[in-house]
C-alpha positions as CSV (number, residue, x, y, z in Angstrom):
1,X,-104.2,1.0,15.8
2,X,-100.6,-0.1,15.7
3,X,-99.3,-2.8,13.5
4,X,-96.8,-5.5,14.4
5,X,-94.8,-6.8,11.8
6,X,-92.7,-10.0,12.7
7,X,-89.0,-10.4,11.8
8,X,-87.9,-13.7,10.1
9,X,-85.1,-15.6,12.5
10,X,-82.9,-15.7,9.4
11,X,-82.8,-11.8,9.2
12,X,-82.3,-11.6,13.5
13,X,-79.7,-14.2,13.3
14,X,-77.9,-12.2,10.2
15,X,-78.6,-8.9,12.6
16,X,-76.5,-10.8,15.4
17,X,-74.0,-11.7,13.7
18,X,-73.5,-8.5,11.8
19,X,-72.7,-6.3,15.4
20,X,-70.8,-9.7,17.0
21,X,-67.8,-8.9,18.7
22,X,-64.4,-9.7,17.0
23,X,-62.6,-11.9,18.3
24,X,-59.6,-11.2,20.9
25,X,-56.0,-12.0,19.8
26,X,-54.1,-13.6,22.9
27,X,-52.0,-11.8,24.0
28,X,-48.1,-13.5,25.9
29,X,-49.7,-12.3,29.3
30,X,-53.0,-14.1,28.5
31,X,-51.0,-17.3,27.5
32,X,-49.0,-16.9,30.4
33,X,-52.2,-16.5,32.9
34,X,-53.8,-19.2,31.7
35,X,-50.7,-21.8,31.8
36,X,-50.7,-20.9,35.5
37,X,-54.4,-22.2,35.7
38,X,-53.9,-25.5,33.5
39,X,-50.6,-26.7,34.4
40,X,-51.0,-29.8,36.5
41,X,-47.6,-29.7,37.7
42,X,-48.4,-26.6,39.7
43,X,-51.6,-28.2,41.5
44,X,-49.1,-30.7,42.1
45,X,-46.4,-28.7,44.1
46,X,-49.0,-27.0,45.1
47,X,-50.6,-30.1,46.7
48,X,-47.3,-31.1,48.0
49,X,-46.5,-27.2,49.6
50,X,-49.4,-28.1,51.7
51,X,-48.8,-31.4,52.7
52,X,-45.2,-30.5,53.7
53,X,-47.1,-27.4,55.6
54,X,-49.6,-30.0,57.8
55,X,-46.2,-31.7,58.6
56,X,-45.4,-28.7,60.8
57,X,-48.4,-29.0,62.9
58,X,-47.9,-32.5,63.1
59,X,-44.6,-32.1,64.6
60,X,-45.7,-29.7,67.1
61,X,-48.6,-32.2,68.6
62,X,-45.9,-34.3,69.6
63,X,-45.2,-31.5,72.2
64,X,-48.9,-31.1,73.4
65,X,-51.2,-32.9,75.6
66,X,-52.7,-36.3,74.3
67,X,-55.8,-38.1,75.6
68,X,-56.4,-41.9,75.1
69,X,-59.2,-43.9,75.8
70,X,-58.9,-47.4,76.0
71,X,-61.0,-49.9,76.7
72,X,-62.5,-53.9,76.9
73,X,-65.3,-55.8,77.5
74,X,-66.3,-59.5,77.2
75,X,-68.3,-62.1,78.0
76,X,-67.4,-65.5,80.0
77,X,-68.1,-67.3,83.2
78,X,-66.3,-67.2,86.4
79,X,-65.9,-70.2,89.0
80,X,-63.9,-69.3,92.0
81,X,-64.1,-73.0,93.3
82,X,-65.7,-72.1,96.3
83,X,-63.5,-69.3,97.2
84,X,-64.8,-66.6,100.0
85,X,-67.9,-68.9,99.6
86,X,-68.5,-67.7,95.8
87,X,-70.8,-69.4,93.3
88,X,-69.7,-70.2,89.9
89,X,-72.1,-67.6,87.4
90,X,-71.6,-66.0,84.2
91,X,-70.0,-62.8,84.3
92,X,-69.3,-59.6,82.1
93,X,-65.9,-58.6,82.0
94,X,-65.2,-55.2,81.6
95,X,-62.2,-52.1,81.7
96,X,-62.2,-49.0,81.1
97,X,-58.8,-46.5,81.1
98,X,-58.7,-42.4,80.2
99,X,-54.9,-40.9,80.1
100,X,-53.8,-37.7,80.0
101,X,-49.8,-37.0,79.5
102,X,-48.0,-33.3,78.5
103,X,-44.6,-33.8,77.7
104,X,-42.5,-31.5,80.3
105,X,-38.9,-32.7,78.4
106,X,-37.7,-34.7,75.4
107,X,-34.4,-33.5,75.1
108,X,-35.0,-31.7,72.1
109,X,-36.7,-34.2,69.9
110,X,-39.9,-32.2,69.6
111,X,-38.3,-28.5,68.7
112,X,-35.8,-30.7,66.1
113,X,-38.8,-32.4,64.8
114,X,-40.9,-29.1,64.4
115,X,-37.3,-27.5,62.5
116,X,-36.8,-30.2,60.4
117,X,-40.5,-29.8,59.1
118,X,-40.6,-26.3,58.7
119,X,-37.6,-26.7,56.0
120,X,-39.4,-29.2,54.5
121,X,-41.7,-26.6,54.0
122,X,-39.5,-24.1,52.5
123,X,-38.2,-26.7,50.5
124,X,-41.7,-27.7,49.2
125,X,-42.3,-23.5,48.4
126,X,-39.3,-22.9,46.9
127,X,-40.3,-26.5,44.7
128,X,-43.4,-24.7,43.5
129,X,-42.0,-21.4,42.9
130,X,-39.6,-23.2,40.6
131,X,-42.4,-25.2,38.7
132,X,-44.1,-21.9,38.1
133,X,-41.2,-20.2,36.8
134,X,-40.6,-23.5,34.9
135,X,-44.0,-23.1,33.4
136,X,-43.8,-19.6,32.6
137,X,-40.8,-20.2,30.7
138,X,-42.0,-22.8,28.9
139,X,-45.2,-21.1,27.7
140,X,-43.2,-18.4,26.2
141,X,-41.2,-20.6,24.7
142,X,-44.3,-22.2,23.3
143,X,-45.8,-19.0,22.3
144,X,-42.5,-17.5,20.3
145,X,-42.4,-20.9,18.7
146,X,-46.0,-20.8,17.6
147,X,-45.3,-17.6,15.9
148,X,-41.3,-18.6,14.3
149,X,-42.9,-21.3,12.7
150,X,-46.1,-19.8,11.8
151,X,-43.9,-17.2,9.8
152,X,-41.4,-20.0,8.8
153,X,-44.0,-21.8,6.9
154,X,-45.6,-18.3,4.9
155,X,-42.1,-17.8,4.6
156,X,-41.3,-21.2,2.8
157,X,-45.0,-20.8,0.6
158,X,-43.7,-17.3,-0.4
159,X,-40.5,-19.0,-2.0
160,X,-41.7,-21.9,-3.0
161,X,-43.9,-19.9,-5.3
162,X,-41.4,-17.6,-6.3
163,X,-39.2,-20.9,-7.1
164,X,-42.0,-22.3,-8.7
165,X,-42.4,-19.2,-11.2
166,X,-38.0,-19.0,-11.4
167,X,-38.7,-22.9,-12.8
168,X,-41.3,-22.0,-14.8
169,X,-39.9,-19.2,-16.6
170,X,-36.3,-21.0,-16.8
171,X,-38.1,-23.9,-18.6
172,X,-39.8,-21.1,-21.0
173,X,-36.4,-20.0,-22.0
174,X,-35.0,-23.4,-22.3
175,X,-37.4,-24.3,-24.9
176,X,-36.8,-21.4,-26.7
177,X,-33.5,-21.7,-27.0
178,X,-32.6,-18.6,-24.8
179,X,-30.5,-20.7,-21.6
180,X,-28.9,-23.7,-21.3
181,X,-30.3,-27.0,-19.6
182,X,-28.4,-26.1,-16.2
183,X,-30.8,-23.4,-15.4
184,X,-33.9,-25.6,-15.2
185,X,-31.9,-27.8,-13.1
186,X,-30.7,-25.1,-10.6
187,X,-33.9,-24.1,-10.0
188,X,-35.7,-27.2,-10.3
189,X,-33.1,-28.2,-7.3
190,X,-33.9,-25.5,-5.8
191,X,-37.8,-25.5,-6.2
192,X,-37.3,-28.9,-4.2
193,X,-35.7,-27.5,-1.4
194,X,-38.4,-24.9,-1.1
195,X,-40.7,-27.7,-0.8
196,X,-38.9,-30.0,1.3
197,X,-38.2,-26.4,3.4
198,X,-42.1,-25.9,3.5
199,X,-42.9,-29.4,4.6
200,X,-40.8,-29.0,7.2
201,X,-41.8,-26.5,8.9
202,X,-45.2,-26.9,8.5
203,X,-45.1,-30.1,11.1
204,X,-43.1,-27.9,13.0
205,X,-45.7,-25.7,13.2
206,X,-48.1,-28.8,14.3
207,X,-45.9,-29.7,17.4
208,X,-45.4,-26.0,18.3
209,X,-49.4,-25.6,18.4
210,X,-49.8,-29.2,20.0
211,X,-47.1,-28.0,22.9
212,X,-48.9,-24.7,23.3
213,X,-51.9,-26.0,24.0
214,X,-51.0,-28.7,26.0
215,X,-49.4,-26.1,28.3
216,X,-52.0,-23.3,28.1
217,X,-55.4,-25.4,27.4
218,X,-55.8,-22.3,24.7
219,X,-56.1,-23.0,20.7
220,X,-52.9,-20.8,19.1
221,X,-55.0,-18.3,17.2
222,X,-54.3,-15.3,16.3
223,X,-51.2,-15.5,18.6
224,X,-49.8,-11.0,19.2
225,X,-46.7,-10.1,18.1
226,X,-43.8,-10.5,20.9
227,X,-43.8,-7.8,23.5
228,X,-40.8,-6.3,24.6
229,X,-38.9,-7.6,27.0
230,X,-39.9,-7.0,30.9
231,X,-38.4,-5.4,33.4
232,X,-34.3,-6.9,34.1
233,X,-31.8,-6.0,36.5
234,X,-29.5,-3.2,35.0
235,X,-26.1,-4.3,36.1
236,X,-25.0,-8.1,36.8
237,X,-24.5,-6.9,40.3
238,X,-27.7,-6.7,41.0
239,X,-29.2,-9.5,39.1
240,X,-26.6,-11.9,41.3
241,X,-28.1,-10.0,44.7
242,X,-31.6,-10.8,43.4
243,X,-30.7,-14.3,42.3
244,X,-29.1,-15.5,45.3
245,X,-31.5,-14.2,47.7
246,X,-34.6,-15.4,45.6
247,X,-33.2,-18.1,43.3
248,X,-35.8,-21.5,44.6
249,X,-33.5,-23.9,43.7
250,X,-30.7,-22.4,45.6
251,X,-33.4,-21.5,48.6
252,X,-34.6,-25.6,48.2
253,X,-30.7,-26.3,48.8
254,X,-30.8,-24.3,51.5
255,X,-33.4,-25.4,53.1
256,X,-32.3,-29.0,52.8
257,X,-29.3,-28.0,54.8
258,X,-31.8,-26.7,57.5
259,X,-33.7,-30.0,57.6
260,X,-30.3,-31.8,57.7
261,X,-28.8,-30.1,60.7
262,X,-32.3,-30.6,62.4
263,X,-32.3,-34.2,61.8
264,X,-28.6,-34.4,63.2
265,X,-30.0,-32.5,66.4
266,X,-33.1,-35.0,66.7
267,X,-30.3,-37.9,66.5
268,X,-28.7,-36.5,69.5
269,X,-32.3,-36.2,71.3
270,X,-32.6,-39.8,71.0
271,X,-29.7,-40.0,73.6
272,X,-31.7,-38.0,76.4
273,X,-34.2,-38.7,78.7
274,X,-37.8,-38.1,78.4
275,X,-40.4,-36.6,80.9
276,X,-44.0,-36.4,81.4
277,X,-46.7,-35.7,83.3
278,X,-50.2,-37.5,83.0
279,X,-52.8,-38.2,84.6
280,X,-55.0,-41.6,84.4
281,X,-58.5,-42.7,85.5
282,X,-59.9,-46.4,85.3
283,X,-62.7,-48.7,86.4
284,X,-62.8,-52.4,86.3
285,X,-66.3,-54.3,86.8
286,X,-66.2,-57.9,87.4
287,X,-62.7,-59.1,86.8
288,X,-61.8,-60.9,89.5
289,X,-64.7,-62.6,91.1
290,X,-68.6,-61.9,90.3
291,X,-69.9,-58.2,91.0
292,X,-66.3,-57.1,91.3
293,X,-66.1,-53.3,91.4
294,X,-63.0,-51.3,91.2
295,X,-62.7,-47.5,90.3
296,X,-58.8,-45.8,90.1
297,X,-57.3,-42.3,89.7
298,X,-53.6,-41.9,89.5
299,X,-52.0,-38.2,89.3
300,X,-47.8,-38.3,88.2
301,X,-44.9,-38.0,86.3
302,X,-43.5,-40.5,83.8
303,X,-39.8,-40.8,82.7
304,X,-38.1,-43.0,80.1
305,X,-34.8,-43.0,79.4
306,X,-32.7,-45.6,77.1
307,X,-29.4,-46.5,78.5
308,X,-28.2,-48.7,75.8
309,X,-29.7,-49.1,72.4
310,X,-27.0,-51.9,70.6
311,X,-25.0,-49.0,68.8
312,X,-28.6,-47.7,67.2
313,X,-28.7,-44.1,68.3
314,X,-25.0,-44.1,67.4
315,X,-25.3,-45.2,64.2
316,X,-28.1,-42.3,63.6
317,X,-25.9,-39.8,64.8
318,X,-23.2,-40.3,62.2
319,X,-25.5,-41.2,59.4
320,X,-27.1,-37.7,60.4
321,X,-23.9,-36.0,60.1
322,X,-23.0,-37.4,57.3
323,X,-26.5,-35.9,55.9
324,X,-25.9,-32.5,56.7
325,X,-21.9,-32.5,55.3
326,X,-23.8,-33.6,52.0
327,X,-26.9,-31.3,52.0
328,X,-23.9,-28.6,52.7
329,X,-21.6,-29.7,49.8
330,X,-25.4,-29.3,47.5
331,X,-25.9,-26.1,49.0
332,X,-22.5,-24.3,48.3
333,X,-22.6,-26.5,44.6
334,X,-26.0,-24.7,44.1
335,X,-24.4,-21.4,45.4
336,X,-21.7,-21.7,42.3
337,X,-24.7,-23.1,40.0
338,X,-26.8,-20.0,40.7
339,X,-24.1,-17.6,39.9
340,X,-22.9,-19.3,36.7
341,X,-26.8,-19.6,35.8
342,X,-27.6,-15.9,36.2
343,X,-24.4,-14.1,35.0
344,X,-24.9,-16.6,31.7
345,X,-28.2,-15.5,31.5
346,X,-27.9,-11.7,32.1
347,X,-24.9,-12.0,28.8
348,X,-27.8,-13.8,27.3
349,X,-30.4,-11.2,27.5
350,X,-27.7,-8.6,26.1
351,X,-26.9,-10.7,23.2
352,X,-30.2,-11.8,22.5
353,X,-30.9,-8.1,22.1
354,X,-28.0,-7.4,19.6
355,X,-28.6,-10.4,17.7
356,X,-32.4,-9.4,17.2
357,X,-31.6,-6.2,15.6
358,X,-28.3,-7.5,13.2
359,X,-31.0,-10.2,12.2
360,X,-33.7,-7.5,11.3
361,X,-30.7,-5.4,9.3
362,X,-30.0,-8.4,7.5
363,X,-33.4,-9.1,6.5
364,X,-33.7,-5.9,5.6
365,X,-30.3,-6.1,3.2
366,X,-31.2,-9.5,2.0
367,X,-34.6,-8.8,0.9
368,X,-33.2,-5.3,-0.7
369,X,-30.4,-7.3,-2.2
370,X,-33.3,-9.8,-3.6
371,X,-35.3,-7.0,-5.5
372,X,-32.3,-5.7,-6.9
373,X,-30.5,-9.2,-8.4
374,X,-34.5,-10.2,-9.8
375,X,-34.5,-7.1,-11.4
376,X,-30.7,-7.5,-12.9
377,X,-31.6,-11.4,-14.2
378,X,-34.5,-9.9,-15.5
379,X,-32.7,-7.5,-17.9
380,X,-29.6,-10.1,-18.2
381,X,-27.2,-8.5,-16.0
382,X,-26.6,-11.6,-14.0
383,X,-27.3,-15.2,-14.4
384,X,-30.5,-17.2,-13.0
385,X,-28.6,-18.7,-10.6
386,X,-27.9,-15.5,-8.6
387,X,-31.5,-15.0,-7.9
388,X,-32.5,-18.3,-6.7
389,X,-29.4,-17.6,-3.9
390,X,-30.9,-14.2,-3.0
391,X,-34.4,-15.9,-2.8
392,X,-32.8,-18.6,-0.6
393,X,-30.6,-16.0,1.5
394,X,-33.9,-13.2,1.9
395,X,-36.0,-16.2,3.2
396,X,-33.0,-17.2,5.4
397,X,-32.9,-13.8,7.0
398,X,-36.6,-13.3,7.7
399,X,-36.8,-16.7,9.4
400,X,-33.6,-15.6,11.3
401,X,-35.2,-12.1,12.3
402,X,-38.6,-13.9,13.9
403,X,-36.2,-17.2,15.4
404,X,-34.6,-13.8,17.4
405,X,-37.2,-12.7,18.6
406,X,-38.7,-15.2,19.8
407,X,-35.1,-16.1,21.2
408,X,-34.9,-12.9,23.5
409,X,-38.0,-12.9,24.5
410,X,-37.3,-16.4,25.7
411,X,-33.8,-15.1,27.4
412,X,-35.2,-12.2,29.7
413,X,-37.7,-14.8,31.1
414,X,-35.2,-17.2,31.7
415,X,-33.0,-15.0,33.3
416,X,-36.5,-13.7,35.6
417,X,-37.0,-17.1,36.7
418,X,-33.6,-17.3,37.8
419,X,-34.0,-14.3,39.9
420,X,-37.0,-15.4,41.5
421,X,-39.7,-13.5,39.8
């Protein structure tokens, strides 16, 4: 026979938890991915890409066929006073009117229209491209911020307990007679700006979590180091090609320029004739007289044309033109914009770069520079005063080093969203 034995819940739940998996830092990808699923400014352009896209179909149905139905009926009573011999009785009025029309010519209105919403549609595109790059560079921003002040502030508690034990240790010596009332000052001064140093950044750390989660929808734990940079253009050349054929603010100016010359060609339309065909059926019961009966079909071709319109199709000629000087003048400033933009960011990248390694040397020296002047006050060789500068200067550094990071990182995805990408 084979025994059971039960296991208390208490020892499964311990057994559980003992092989649960650990959990996953996010990584700047993972950030990124998920401010692309949260951000309600994309849904937005998104939502107003597609809108701008039914446009176009709506200015190509003013070239197809249309169908209306119209249609009445009522109720009265009809006396033709003895008329043809007719009796007065109560009748049912009635109509009924089906028409077909195709427009055969509209002197350019239609293809105008159909243009002028198709760059609205590029525009709308180019719009949402630029609110994702927006995004994207905003989360990084977010994310290297999370991390500088993260660092800042066990950067700060690191001094301000090394200050606290300088204070400490300068008071001992005071009261034995060993240093003079200035050192407890000093570093009593300086003990304060530690802490004023550590309260600061710690509610800058609190608005860079607050602004990384309102952009991701993620909590900032355990947050990876910054990656290297991404892929960039390897001359300025080339990142100025890239930029001006991708760049979605210079493509929006663009496209407003297309919508603008459309519109000035739909103004001109307005001075043309119209033509259709179309092609109507009707019946009319009891309209005239009682038991009236009357049944149409009419096969044809309709034209309207506007001789004189009191100056209006004028006046939308030149305000048209006037548009599409303007939307030029935006497109060549946004030309001029785009290069400016991209050659200041490519320098940007470069620098960012340079400055991130001179800031890790100097951490590097100040923190060396540190150990070395602590162990000199501490055998006498120079005064208290030195070391609460090299505290101050190594902390300076390593905040320095992770603001530069964060700094390029931010840099080579400016200068992406520039291009495009």
């Amino acid at each position: 026979m084979i025994l059971k034995r039960s296991v208390p819940l208490p020892l499964l739940a311990c057994l559980f938890a003992s092989v649960a998996m650990p959990a996953q830092a996010t990584t700047l990808e993972e950030a990124i991915s998920a401010a692309m699923n949260h951000a309600p400014e994309i849904d937005a352009a998104s939502a107003d890409a597609d809108a701008a896209d039914a446009r176009i179909k709506e200015a190509r149905g003013h070239g197809l066929p249309s169908v209306t139905l119209s249609g009445t009926i009522g109720y009265g009573r009809l006396d033709p006073q003895g008329y043809f011999g007719l009796p007065a009785s109560n009748v049912t009025p009635r109509a009924a009117q089906l028409t077909i029309e195709q427009p055969l010519f509209t002197g350019g209105r239609v293809s105008a229209g159909v243009a002028q919403a198709k760059a609205g549609s590029e525009a709308a595109r180019a719009g949402e491209t630029m609110t994702r790059s927006q995004i994207v560079v905003a989360t990084v921003q977010a994310y290297g911020n999370v991390l500088t002040t993260r660092r800042m502030v066990t950067l700060y508690e690191q001094m301000t307990r090394q200050m606290e034990q300088i204070h400490r240790a300068a008071r001992l010596r005071f009261e034995a007679g060993e240093s003079p009332s200035t050192d407890v000052s000093q570093a009593a001064a300086r003990l304060a700006e530690a802490q004023a140093a550590l309260e600061a950044g710690r509610g800058l750390a609190v608005s860079a979590d607050a602004r990384f989660t309102n952009l991701t929808g993620l909590s900032p734990q355990d947050l990876q180091p910054v990656p290297e940079n991404p892929a960039i253009p390897q001359s300025l050349d080339e990142a100025l090609n890239i930029a001006r054929a991708n760049n979605p603010a210079l493509a929006q100016a663009e496209a407003a320029l297309d919508a603008a010359r459309a519109g000035a060609r739909g103004a001109r339309a307005e001075r043309l004739p119209t033509v259709g065909a179309f092609a109507e059926g009707s019946t009319i019961r009891d309209q005239f007289f009682p038991d009236y009966r009357a049944d149409g079909a009419t096969v044809g071709v309709r034209a309207r044309w506007q001789l004189f319109s009191g100056g209006r199709v004028a006046a939308k000629i030149t305000e048209s033109d006037s548009a599409v000087r303007a939307a030029d003048a935006r497109a060549r400033a946004a030309r001029s914009a785009v290069d400016e933009q991209t050659i200041s960011a490519f320098q940007g990248v470069r620098s960012a770069v340079l400055v991130e390694a001179a800031a890790a040397s100097q951490a590097a020296a100040a923190a060396q520079a540190r150990d070395s002047v602590r162990h000199e006050v501490r055998v006498g060789m120079k005064p208290q005063l030195d070391l609460l500068d090299a505290e101050r200067e190594a902390t300076a550094a390593a905040v320095n080093e992770v603001s530069a990071q964060s700094d390029r990182i931010v840099a080579a995805y400016r200068l992406l969203a520039l291009l495009g990408r």
